[in-house]
PDB file of N, CA, C and O in Angstrom:
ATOM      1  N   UNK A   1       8.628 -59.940  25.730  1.00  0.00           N
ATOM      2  CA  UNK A   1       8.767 -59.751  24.303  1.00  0.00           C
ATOM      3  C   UNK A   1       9.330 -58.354  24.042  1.00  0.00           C
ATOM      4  O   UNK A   1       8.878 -57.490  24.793  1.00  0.00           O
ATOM      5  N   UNK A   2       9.983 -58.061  23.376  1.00  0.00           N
ATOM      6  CA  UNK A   2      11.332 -57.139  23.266  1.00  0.00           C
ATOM      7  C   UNK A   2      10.170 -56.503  21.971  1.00  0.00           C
ATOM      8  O   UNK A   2       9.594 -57.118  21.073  1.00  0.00           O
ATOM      9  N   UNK A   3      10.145 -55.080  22.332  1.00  0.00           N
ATOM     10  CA  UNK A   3       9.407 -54.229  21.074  1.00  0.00           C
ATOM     11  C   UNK A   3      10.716 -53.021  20.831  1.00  0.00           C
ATOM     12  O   UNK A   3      11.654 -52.615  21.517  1.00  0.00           O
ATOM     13  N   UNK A   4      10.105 -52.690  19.269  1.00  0.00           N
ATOM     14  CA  UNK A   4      10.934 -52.323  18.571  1.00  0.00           C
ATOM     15  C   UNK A   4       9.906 -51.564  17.622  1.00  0.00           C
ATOM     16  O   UNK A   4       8.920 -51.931  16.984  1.00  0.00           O
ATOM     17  N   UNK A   5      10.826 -49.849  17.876  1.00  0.00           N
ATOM     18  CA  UNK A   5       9.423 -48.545  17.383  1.00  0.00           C
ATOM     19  C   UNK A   5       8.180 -48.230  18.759  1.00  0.00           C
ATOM     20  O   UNK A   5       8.004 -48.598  19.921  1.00  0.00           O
ATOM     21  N   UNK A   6       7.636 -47.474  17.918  1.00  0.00           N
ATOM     22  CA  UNK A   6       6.801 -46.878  19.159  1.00  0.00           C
ATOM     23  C   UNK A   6       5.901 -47.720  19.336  1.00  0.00           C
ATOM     24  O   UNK A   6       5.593 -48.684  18.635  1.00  0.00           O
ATOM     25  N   UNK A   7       5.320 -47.224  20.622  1.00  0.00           N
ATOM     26  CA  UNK A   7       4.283 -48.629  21.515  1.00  0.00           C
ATOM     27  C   UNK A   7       2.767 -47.712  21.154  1.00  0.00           C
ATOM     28  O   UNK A   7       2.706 -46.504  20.926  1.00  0.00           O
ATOM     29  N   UNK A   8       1.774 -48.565  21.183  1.00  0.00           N
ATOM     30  CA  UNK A   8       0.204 -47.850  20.931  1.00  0.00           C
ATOM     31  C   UNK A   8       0.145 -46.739  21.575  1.00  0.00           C
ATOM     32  O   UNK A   8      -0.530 -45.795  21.164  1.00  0.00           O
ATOM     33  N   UNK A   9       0.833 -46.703  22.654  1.00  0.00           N
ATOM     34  CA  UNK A   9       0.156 -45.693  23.526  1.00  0.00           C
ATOM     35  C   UNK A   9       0.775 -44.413  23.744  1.00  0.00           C
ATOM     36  O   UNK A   9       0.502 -43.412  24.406  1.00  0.00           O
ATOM     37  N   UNK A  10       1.825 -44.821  22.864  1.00  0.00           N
ATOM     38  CA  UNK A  10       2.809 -43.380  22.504  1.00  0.00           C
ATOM     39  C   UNK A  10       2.140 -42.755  21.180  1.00  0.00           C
ATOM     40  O   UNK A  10       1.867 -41.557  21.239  1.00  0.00           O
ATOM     41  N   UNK A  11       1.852 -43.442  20.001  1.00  0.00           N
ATOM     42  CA  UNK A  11       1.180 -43.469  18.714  1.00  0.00           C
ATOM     43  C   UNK A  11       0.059 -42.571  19.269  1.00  0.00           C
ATOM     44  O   UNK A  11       0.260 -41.411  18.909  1.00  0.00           O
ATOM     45  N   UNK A  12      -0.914 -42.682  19.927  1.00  0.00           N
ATOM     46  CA  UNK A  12      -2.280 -42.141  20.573  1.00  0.00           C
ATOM     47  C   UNK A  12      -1.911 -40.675  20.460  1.00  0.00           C
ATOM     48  O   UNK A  12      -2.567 -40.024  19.647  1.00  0.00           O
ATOM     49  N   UNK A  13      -0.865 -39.986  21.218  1.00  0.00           N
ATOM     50  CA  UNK A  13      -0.826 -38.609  21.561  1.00  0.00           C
ATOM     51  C   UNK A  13      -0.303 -37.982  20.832  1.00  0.00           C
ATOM     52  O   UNK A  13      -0.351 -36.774  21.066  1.00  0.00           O
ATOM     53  N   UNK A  14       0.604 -38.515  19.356  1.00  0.00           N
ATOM     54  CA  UNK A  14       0.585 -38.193  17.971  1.00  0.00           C
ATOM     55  C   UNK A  14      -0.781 -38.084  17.386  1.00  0.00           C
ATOM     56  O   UNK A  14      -1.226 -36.961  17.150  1.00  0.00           O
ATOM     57  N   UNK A  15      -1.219 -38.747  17.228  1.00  0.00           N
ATOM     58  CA  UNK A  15      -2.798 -38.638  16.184  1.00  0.00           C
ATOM     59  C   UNK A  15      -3.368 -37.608  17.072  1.00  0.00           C
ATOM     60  O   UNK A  15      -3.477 -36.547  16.458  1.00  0.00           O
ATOM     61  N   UNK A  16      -3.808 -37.526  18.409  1.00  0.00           N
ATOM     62  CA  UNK A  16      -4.493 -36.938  19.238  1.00  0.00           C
ATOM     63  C   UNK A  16      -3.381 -34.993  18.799  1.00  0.00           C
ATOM     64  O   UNK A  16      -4.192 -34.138  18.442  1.00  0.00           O
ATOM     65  N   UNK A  17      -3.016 -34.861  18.806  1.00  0.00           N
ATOM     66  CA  UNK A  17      -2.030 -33.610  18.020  1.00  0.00           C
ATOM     67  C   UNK A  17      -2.266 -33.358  16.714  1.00  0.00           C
ATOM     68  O   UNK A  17      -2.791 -32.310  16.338  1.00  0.00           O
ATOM     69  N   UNK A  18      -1.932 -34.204  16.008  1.00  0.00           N
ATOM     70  CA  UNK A  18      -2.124 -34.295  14.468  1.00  0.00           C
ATOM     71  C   UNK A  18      -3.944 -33.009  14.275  1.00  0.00           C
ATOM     72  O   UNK A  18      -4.238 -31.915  13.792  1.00  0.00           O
ATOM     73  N   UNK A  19      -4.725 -34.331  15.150  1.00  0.00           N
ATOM     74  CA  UNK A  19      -5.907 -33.988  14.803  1.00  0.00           C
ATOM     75  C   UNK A  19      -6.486 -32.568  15.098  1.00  0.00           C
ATOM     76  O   UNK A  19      -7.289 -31.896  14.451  1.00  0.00           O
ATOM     77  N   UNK A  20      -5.626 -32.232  16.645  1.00  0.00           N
ATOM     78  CA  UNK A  20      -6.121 -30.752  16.470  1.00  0.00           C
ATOM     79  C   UNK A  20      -5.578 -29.443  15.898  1.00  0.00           C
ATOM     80  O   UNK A  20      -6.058 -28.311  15.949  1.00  0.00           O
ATOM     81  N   UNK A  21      -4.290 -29.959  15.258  1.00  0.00           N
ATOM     82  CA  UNK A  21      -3.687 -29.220  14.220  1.00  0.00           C
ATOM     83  C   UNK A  21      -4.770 -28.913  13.160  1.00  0.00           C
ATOM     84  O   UNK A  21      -5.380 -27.858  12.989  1.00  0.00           O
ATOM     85  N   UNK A  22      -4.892 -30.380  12.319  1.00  0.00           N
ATOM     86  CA  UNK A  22      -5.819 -30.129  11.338  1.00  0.00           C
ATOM     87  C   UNK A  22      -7.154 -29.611  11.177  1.00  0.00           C
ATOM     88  O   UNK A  22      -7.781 -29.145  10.226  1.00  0.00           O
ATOM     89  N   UNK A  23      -7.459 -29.884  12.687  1.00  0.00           N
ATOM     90  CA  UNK A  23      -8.961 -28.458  12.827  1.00  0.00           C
ATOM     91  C   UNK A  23      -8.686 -27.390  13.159  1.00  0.00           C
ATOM     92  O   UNK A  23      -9.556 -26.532  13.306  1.00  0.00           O
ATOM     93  N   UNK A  24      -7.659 -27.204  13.322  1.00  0.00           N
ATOM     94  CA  UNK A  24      -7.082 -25.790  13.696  1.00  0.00           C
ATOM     95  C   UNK A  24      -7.088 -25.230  12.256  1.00  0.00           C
ATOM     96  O   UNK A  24      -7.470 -24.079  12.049  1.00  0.00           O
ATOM     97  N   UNK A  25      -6.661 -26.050  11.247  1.00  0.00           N
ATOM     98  CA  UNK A  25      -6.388 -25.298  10.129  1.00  0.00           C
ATOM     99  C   UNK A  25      -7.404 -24.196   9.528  1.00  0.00           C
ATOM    100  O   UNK A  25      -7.131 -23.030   9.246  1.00  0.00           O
ATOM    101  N   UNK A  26      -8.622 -24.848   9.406  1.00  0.00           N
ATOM    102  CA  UNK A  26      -9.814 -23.549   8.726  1.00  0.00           C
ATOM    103  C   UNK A  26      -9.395 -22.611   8.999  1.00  0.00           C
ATOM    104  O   UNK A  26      -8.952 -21.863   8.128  1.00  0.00           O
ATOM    105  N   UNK A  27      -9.363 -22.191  10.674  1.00  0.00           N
ATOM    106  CA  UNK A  27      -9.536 -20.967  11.461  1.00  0.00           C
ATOM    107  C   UNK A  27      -7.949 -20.169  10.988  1.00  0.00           C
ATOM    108  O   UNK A  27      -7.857 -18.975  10.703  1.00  0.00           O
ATOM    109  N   UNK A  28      -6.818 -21.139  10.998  1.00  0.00           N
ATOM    110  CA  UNK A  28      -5.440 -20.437  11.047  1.00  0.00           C
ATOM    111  C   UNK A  28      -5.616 -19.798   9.250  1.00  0.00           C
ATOM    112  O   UNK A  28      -4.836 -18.884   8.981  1.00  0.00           O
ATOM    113  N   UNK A  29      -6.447 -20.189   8.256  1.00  0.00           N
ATOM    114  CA  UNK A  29      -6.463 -19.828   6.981  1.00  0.00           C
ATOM    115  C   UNK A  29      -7.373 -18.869   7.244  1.00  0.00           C
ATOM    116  O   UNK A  29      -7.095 -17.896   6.543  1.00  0.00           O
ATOM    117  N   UNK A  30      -8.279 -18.673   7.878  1.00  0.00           N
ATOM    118  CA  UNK A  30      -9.439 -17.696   7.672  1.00  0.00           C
ATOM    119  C   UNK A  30      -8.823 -16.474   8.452  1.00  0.00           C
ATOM    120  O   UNK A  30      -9.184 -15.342   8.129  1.00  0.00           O
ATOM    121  N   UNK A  31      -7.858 -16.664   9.523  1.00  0.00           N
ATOM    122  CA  UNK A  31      -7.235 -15.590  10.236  1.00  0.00           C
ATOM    123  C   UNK A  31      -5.799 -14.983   8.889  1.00  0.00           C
ATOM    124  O   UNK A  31      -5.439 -13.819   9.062  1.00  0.00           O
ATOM    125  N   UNK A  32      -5.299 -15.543   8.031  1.00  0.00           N
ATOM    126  CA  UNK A  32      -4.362 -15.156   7.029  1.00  0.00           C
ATOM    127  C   UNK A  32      -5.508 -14.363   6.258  1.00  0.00           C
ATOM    128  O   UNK A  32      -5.362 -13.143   6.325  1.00  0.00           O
ATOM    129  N   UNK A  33      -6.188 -14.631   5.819  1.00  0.00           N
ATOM    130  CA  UNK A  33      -7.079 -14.174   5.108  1.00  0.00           C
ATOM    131  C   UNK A  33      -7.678 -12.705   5.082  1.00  0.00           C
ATOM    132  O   UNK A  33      -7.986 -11.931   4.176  1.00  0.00           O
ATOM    133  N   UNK A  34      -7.711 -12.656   6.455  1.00  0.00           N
ATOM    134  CA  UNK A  34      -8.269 -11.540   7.081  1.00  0.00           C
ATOM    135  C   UNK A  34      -7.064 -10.360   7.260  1.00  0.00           C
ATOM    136  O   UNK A  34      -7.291  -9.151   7.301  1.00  0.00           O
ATOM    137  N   UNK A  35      -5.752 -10.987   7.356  1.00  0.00           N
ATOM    138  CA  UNK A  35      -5.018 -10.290   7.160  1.00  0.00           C
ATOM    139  C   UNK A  35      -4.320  -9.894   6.023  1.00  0.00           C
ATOM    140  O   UNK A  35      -3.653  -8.872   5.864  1.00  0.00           O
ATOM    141  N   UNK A  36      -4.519 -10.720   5.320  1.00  0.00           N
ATOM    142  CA  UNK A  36      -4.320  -9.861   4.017  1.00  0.00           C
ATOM    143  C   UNK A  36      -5.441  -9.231   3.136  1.00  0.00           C
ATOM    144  O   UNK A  36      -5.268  -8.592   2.098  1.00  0.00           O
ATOM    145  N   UNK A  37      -6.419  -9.480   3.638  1.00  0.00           N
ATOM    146  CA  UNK A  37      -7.310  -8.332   3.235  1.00  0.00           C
ATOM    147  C   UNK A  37      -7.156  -6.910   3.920  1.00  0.00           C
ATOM    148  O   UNK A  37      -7.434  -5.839   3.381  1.00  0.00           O
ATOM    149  N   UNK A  38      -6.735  -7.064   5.020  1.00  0.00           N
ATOM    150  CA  UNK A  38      -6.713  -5.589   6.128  1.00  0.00           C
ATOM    151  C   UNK A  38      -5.270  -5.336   5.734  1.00  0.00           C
ATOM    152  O   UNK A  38      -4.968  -4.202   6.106  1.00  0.00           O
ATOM    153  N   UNK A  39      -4.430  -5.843   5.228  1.00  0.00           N
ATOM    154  CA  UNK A  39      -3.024  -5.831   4.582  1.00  0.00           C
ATOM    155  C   UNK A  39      -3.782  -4.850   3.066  1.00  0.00           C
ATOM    156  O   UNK A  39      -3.785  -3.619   3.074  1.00  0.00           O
ATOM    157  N   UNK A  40      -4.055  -5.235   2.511  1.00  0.00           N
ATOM    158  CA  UNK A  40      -4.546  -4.818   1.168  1.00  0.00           C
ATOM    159  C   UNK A  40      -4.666  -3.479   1.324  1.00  0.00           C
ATOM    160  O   UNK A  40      -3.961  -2.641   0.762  1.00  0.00           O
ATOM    161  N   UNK A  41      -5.873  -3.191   2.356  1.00  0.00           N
ATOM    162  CA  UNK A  41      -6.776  -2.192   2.488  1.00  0.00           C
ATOM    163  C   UNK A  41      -5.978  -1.149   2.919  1.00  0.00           C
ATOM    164  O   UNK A  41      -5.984  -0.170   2.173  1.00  0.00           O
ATOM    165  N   UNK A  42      -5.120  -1.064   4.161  1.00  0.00           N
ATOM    166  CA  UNK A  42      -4.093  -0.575   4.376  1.00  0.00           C
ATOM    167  C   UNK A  42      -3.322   0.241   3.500  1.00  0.00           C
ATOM    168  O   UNK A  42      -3.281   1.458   3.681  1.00  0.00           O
ATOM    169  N   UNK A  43      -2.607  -0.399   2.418  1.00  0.00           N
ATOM    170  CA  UNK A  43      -1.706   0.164   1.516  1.00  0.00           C
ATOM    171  C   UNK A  43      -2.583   0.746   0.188  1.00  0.00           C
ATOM    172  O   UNK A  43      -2.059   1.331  -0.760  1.00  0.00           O
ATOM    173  N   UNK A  44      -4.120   0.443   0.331  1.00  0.00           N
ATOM    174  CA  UNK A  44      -4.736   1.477  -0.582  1.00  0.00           C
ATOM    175  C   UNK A  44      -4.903   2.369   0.041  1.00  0.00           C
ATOM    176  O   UNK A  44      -4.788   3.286  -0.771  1.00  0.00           O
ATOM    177  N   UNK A  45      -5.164   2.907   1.231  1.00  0.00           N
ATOM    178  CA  UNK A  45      -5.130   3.971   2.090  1.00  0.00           C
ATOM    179  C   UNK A  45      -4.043   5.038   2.059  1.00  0.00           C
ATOM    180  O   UNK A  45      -4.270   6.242   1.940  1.00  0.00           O
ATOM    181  N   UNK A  46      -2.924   4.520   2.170  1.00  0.00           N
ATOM    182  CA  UNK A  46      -1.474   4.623   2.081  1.00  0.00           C
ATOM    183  C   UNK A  46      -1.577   5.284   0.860  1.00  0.00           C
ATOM    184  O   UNK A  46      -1.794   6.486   0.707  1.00  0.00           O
ATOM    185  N   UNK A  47      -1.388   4.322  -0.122  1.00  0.00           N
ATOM    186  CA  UNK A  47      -1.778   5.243  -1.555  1.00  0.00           C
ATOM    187  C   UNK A  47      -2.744   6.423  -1.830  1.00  0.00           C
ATOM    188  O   UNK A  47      -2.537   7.062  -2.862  1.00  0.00           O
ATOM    189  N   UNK A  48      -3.710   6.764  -1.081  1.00  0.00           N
ATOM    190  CA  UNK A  48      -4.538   7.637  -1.221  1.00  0.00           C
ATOM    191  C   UNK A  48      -3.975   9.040  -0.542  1.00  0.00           C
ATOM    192  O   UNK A  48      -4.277  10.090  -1.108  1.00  0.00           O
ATOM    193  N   UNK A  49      -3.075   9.087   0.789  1.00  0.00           N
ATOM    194  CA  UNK A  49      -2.576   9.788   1.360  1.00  0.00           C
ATOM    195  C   UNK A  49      -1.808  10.906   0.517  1.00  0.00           C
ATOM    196  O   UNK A  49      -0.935  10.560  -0.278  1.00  0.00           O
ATOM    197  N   UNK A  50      -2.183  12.434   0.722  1.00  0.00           N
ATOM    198  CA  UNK A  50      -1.348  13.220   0.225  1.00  0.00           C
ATOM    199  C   UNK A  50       0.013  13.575   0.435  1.00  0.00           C
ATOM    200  O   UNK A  50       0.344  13.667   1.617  1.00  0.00           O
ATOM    201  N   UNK A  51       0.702  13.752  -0.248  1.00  0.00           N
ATOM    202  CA  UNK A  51       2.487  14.347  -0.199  1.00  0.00           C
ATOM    203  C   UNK A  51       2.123  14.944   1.736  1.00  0.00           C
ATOM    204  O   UNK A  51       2.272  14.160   2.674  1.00  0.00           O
ATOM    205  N   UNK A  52       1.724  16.215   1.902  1.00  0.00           N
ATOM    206  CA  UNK A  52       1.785  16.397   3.513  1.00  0.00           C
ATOM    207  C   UNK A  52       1.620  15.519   4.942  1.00  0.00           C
ATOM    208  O   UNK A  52       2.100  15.561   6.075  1.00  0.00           O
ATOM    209  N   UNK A  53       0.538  14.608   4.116  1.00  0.00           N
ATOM    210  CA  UNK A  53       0.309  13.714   5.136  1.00  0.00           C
ATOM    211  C   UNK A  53       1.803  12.748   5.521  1.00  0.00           C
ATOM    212  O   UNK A  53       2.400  12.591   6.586  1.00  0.00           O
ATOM    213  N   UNK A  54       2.076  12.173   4.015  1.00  0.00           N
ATOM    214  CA  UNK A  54       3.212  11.533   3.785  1.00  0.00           C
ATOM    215  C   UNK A  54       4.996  11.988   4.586  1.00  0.00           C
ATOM    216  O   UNK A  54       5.866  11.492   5.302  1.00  0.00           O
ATOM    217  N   UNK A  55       4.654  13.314   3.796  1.00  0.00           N
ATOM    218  CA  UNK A  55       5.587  13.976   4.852  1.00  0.00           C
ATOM    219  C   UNK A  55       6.074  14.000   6.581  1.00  0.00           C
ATOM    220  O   UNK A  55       7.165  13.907   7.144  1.00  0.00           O
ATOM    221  N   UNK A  56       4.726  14.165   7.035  1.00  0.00           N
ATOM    222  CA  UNK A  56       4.434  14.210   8.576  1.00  0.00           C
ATOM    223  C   UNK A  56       4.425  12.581   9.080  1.00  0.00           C
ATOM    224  O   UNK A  56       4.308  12.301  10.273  1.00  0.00           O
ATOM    225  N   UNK A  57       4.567  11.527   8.004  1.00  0.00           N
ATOM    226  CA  UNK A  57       4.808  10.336   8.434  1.00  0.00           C
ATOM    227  C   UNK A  57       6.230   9.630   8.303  1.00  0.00           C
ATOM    228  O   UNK A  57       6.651   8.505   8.572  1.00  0.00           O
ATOM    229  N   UNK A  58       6.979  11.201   7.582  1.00  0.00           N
ATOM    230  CA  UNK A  58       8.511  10.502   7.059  1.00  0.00           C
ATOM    231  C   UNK A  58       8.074   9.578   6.214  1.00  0.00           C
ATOM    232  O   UNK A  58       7.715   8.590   6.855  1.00  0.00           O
ATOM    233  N   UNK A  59       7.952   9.458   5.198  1.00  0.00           N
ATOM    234  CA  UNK A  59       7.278   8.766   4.172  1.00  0.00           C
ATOM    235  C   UNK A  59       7.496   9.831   2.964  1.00  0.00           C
ATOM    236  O   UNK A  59       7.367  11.053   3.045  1.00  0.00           O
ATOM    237  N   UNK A  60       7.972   8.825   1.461  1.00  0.00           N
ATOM    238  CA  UNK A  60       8.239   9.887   0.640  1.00  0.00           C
ATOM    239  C   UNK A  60       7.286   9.120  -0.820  1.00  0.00           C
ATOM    240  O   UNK A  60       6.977   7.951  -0.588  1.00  0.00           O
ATOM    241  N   UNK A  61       6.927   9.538  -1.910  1.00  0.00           N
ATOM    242  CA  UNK A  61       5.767   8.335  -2.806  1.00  0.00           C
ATOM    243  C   UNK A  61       6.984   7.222  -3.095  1.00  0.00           C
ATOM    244  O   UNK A  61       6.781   6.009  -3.118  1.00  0.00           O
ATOM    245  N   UNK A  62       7.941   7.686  -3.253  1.00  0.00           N
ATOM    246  CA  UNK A  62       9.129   6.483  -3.480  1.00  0.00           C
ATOM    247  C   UNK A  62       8.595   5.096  -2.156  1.00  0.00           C
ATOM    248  O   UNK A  62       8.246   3.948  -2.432  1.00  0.00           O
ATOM    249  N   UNK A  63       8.656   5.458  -1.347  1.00  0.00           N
ATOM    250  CA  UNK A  63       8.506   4.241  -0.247  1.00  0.00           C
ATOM    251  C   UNK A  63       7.620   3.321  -0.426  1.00  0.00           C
ATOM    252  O   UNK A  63       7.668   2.094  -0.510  1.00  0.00           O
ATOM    253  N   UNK A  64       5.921   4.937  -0.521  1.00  0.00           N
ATOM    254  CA  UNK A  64       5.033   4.394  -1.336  1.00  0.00           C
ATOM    255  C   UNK A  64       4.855   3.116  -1.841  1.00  0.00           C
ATOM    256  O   UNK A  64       4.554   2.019  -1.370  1.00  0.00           O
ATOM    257  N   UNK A  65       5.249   3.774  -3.436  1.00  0.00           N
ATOM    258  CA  UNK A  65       5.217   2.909  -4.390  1.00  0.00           C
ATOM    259  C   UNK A  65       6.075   1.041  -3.711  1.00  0.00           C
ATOM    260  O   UNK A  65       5.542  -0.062  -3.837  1.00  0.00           O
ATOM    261  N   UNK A  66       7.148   1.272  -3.195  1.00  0.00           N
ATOM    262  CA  UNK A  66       7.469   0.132  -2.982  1.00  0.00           C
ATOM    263  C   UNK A  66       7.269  -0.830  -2.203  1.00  0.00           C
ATOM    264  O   UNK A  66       7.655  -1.991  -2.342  1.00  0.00           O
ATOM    265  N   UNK A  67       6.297  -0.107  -0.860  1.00  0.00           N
ATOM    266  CA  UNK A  67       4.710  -0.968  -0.351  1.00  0.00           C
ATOM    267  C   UNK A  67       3.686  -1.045  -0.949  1.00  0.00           C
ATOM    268  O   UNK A  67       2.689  -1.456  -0.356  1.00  0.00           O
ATOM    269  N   UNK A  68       3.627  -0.704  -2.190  1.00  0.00           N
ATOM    270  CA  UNK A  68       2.525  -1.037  -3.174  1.00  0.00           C
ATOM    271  C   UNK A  68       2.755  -2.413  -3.974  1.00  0.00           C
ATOM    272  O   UNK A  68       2.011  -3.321  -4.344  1.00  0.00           O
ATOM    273  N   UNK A  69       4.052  -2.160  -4.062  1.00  0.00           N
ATOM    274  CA  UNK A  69       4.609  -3.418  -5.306  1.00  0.00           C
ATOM    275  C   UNK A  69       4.464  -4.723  -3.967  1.00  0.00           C
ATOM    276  O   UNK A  69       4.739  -5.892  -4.241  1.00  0.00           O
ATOM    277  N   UNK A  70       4.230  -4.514  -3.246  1.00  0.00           N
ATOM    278  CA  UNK A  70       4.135  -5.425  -2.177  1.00  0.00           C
ATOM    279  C   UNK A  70       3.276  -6.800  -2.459  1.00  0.00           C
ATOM    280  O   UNK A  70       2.162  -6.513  -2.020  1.00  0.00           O
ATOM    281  N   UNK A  71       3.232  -7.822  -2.843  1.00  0.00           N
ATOM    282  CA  UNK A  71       1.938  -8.694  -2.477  1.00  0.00           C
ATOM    283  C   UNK A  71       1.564  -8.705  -1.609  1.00  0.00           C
ATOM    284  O   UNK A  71       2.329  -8.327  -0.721  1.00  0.00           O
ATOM    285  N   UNK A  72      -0.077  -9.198  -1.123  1.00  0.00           N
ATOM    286  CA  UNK A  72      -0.853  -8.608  -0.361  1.00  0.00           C
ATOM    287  C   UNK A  72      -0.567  -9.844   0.879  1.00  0.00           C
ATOM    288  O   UNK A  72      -1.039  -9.698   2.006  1.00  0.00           O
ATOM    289  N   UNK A  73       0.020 -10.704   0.613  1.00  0.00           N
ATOM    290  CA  UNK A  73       0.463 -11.719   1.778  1.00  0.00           C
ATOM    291  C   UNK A  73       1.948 -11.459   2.947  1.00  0.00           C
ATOM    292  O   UNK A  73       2.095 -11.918   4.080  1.00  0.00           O
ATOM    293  N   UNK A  74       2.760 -10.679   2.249  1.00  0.00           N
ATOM    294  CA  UNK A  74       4.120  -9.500   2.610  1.00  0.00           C
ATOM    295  C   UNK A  74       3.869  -8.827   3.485  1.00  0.00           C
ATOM    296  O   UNK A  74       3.186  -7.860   3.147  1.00  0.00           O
ATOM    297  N   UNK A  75       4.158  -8.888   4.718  1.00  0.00           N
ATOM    298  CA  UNK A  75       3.873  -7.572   5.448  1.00  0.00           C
ATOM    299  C   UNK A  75       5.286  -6.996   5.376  1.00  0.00           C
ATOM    300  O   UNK A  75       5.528  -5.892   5.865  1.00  0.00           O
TER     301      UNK A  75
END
């Protein structure tokens, strides 16, 4: 009998993928998460930094400011 499309046993190691994608997901959102919080935190730091510090990093408030305007998901 002549088949036509995939056979069960090809289908299997799709779903078997699928599925550990989708438990993968929590962890791959909770790891974004974490980085844009430590993303966040970062560029308030940044902002807190004085003109000398800034200086000695080649860094001018112009740059600053335009890793500020940043959303916090942007690296």
């Amino acid at each position: 009998m002549p088949t036509t499309g995939m056979s069960l046993t090809a289908a299997r190691p799709r779903r078997a993928h699928l599925a550990t994608r989708l438990s993968a997901l929590p962890l791959r959102l909770f790891d974004a998460l974490l980085a844009w919080q430590q993303r966040a935190a970062e560029r308030r730091h940044l902002a807190a930094l004085d003109d000398r510090l800034l200086k000695d990093m080649g860094l001018s408030r112009a740059d600053v400011a335009q890793e500020l305007e940043k959303p916090m998901w942007r690296a």
